[in-house]
N, C-alpha and C positions, 0 to 999 in steps of 0.2 A: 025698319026692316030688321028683322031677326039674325044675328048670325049666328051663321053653322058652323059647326066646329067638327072641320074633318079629321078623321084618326088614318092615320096610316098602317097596312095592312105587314105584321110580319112577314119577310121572307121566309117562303118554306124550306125547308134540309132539304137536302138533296145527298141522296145515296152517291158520293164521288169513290171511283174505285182506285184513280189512282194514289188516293190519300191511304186507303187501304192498304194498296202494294208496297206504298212509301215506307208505312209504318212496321209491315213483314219485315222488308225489307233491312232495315234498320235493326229490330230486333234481334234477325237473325245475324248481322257482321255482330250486334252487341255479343252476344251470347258464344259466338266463335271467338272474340277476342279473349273476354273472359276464359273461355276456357282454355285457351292459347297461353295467357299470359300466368295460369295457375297450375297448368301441368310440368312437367319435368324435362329439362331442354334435351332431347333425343340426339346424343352425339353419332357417328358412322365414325367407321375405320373398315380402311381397304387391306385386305388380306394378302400379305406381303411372303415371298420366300426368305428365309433364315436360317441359321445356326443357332443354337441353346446351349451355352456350355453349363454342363449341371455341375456343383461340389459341395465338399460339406468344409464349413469354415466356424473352428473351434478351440478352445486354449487345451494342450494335452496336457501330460503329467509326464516329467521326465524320468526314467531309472536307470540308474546304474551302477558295474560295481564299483561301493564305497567303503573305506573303511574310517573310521577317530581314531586318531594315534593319541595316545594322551599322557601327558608329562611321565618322568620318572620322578622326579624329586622338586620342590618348591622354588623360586627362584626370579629372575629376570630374565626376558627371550630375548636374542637378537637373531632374526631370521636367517638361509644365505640363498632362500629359492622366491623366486616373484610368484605372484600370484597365477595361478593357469602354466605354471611353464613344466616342462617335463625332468623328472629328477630319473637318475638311473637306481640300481640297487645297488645300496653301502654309498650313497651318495650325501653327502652332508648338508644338514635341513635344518639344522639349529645351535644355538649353543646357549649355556645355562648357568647363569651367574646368582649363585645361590646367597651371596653376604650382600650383593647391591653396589659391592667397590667397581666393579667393571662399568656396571652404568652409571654410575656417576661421573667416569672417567671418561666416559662415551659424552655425557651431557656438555665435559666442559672443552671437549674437542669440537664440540658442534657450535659449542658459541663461541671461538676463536675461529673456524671455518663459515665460509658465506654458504648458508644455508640452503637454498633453491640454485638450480642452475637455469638457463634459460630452457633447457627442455622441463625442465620440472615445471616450471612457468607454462609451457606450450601444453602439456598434461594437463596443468590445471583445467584451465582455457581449454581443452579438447569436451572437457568435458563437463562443465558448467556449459557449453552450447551444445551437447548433446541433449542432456537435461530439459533446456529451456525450450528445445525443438521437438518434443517427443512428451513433455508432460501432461498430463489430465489428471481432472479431479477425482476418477474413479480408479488411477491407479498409484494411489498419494504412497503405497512402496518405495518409488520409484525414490522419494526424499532418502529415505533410508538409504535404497543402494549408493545415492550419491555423496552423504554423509561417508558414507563406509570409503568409499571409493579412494579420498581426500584423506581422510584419516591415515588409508593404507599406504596413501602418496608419503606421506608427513613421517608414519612408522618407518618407515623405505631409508629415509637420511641416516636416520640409528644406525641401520642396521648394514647400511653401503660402510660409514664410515668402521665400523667394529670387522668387518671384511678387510678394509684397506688400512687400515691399522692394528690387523692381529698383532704382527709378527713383533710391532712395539709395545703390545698389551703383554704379552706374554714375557716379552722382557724386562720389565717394568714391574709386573706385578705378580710373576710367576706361570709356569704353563696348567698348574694345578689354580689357577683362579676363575676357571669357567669349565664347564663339559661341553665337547661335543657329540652332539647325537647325529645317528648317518639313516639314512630310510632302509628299512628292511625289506622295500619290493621296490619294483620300478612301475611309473605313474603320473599320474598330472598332480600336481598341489595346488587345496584351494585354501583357503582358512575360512570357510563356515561349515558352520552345524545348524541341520534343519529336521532331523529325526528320522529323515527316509533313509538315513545311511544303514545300509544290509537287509531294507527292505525288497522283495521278490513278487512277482506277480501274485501270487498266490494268497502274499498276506493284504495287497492291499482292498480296499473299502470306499462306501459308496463316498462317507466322509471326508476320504482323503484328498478328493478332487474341489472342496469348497475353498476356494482359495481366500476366503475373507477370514478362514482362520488358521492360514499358513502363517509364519513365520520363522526367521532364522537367526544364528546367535554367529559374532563375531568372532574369531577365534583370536584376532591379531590382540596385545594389548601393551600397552607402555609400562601397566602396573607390576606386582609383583604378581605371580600363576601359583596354586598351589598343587601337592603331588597329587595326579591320577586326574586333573583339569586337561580336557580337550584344549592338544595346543594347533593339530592340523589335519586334515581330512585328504586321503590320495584318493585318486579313483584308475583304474584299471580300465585299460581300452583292447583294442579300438570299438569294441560293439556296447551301443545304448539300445535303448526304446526310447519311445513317445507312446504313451498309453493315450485314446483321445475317449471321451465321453461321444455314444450316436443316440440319437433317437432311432424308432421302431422304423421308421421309415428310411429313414436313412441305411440303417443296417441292411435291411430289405435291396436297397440298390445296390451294395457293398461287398453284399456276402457271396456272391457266385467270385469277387474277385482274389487271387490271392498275390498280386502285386499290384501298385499304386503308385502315380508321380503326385508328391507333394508337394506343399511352397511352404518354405519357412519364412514365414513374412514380415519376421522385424528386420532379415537381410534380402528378404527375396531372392532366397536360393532354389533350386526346383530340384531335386533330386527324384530319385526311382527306389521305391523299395520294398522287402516285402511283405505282406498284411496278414496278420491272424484275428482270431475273436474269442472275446471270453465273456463270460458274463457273471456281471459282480452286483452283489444283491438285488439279483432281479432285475436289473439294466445290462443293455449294451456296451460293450467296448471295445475298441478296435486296439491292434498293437502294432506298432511300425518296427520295426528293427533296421538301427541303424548303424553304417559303419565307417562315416564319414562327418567331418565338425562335433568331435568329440570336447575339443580344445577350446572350440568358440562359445558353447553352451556348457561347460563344466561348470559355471557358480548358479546357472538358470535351475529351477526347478517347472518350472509352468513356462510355456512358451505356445504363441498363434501357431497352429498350422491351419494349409485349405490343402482338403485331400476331392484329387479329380476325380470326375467320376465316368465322366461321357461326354460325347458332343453330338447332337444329332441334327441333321438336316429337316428340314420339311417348312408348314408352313405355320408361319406366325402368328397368334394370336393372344390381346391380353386374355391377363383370365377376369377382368371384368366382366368381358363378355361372356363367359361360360353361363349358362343356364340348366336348368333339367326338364325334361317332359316326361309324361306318362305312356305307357306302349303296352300291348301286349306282344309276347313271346310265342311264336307261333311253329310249330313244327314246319318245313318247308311242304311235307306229305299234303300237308289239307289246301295248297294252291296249284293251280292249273299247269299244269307240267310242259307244256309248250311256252317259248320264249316270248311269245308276242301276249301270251295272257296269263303271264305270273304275277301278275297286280289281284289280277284274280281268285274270288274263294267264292265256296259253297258253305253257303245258308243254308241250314237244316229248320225249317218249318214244321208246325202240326197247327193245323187246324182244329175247331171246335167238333168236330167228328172225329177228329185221330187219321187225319189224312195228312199223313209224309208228303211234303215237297219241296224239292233244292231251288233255290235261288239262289243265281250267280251275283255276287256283287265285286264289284271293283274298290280296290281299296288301295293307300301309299305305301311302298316299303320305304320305312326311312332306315333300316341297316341289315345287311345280310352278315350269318355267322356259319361258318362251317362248322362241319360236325366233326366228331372227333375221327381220324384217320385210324383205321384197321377196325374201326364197329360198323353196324349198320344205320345209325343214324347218318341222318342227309343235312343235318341241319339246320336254323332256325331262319324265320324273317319276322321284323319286328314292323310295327303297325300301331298307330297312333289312336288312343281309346276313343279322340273325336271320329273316328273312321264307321265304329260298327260300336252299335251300343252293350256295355256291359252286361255279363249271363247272355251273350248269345251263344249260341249252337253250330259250331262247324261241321261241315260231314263231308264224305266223300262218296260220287252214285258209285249205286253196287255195292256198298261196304256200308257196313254195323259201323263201322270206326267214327266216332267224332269226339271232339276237343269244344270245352268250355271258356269263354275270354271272360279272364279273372285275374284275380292277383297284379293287376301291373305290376311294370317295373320301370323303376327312373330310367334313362340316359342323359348321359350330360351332352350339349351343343349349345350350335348361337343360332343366333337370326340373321338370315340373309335378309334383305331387303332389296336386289336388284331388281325386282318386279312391283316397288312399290307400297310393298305390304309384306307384314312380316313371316315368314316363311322358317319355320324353326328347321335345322339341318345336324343330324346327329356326327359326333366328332371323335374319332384315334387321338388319344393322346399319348405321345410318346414319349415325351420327358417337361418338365415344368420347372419355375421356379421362383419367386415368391411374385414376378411380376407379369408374367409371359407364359404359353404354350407352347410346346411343338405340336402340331398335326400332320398324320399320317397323308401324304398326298396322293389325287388319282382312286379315292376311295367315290365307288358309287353313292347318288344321295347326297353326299355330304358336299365341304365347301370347295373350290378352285382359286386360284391364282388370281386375284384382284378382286374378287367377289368383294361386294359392299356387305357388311355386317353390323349389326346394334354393337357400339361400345359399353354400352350399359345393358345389361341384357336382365336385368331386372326391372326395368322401366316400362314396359314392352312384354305384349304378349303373343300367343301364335295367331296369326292371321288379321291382325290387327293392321290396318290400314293406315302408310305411314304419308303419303299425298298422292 
């Protein structure tokens, strides 16, 4: 018997749809994840009410009058005024031991007397933790001043003990063994020289404000001084300046003012004062006049000030968010003059025959601007160039008159997003500052009080669908 060898028949395909739908399906969460997980994460921020205090915060340039008094004759100093304190006129500022017998005589009293007292001690100590609390690498000066500072502590003994022991110097060694010299004005004493002594508004320069190439010369010294050497600098009160460096902008908010509350803010004092401007090669500059802490700042030349400027109300937003659109500028004349159809304008059409015809079309005002008061203009409304396509024709029935949409022009706003999708909303800004807006509130169009808005408002565009 023969056998057969049966084959077995492939199963045929079969069209299944829901393998189909499975596989859309699928695709499409793929390709939304993807695109999800490659786009830029869309932050919101709720539009809050606020205050904005605006200022300009800057290091000025100090002036005032000064004079260098500078030796008569060669010699050794012994001081009798401290540093910053006030001397009257014919008041006695120094004395001048030309052979070196006196300070010698001085040196050997100071080493049979205990040298430091405990306040001399507490001085020190004031000020090594002033130093150590206040320094930075970008203001390595500051070594300098405290070198000085310490030195002038240490000159200080000399010149206490040659005070408290005139009356036995002179007897001892004659009253012709030193001179005294008395001040010829009355003034504050400082013992440095820095070059701006008798300088005036007028002479200074753009220069003069680089402060990395200031410097100042000590006037105190142990050694011997020779004649016509700067030995002390007065300076004459109660009125200074503070000269400050503005940019253009800054000027611009400043100059309608002509007083200002300041902060001097190595002490955080606030004073009120009042403000002029000048401008020095071709820069801004503001001039404070001042007539109080003449005493505190006498050995300063550069000092922080922050000059206020404003506070204003309204409503909050970064300026992350800030963005610009394109608009055209439209005369208010060529919209519909009734309240319920000022969205409204007329389309000026020609046909291929040369047949005139208005079409109304509706379009957004995103900003109204009045016109100038006592002319006849009425005013503008702005209107987004998504609206009505560019080189169209506006007109008005019954009138020749019509207007070309050209030219845009930016405005700056954010995006609203409370309806899901983004919604650009044109914005008043009323004062700013390096992180934040104010916005004008209760303006048509634009944003309200809690409104959701793009934090990033470059990320995002208008109408763009946000879920």
């Amino acid at each position: 018997m023969t056998e057969r060898t049966k084959h077995k028949k492939k199963p045929a395909f079969r069209f299944n749809i829901g393998i189909i739908a499975f596989i859309l399906i699928f695709v499409y969460i793929v390709g939304h994840m993807i695109i999800y997980f490659n786009q830029d994460e869309l932050a919101i921020y709720e539009v809050i009410q606020s205050r904005i205090h605006d200022s300009v915060q800057t290091k000025g340039l100090i002036l005032r009058e000064e004079t260098i008094v500078k030796s008569e004759k060669s010699g050794y100093l012994n001081y009798y005024v401290s540093e910053q304190e006030q001397v009257k006129k014919n008041g006695l500022i120094y004395t001048c031991d030309e052979t070196g017998e006196v300070h010698d005589y001085i040196s050997n009293l100071l080493k049979q007397e205990q040298n430091l007292t405990a306040d001399d001690y507490a001085d020190i100590k004031e000020a090594l933790i002033e130093f150590t609390d206040n320094y930075s690498d970008s203001q390595f000066q500051d070594v300098y001043d405290l070198k000085y500072d310490l030195e002038n502590q240490t000159m200080q003994l000399g010149d206490t003990v040659m005070a408290e022991h005139m009356d036995e110097i002179e007897a001892n060694m004659g009253s012709d063994s030193f001179i005294k010299y008395y001040s010829g004005e009355s003034g504050l004493v400082t013992y440095l020289e820095d070059g701006f002594e008798g300088k005036t508004l007028d002479d200074l320069s753009a220069e003069d404000f680089d402060i990395t190439k200031y410097s100042k010369k000590e006037l105190k010294s142990t050694g011997k001084i020779k004649k016509n050497q700067s030995v002390y600098r007065i300076t004459k009160g109660p009125e200074w300046q503070i000269v400050v460096p503005l940019t253009k902008k800054e000027y611009k908010k400043l100059k309608e003012k002509s007083s200002v509350t300041v902060v001097l803010t190595e002490d955080d004092l606030t004073v009120s004062c009042p403000i002029t401007y000048k401008k020095i090669d071709g820069e801004y500059y503001g001039v404070l006049s001042m007539t109080n802490y003449l005493g505190r700042y006498s050995k300063d030349r550069f000092i922080d000030v922050e000059i206020e400027i404003e506070e204003e109300n309204g409503l909050k937003i970064p300026n992350t968010a800030i963005s610009e659109e394109e608009f055209y500028k439209v005369p208010k004349m060529f919209f519909m003059d009734d309240s319920v159809s000022q969205n409204t304008v007329i389309v000026k059409e020609t046909d291929s025959k040369g047949q005139v015809s208005f079409v109304r079309t509706t379009v957004t005002i995103a900003k109204s601007e009045d016109g100038e008061e006592g002319t006849s203009d009425q005013g503008y409304f702005y209107i987004s160039v998504n609206d009505i396509p560019e080189n169209t024709l506006l007109g008005i029935e019954d009138s020749g008159t019509t207007f070309l949409l050209n030219h845009p022009v930016k405005l700056q706003g954010v995006y609203n997003v409370n309806r899901g999708y983004a919604d650009f909303r044109c914005i008043d800004i009323i004062m700013e500052n390096n992180d934040y807006s104010i916005v004008r509130m209760n303006v048509t169009n634009s944003i309200s009080l809690y409104d959701r808005i793009v934090l990033n408002g470059n990320t995002i565009s208008d109408n763009e669908i946000i879920y």
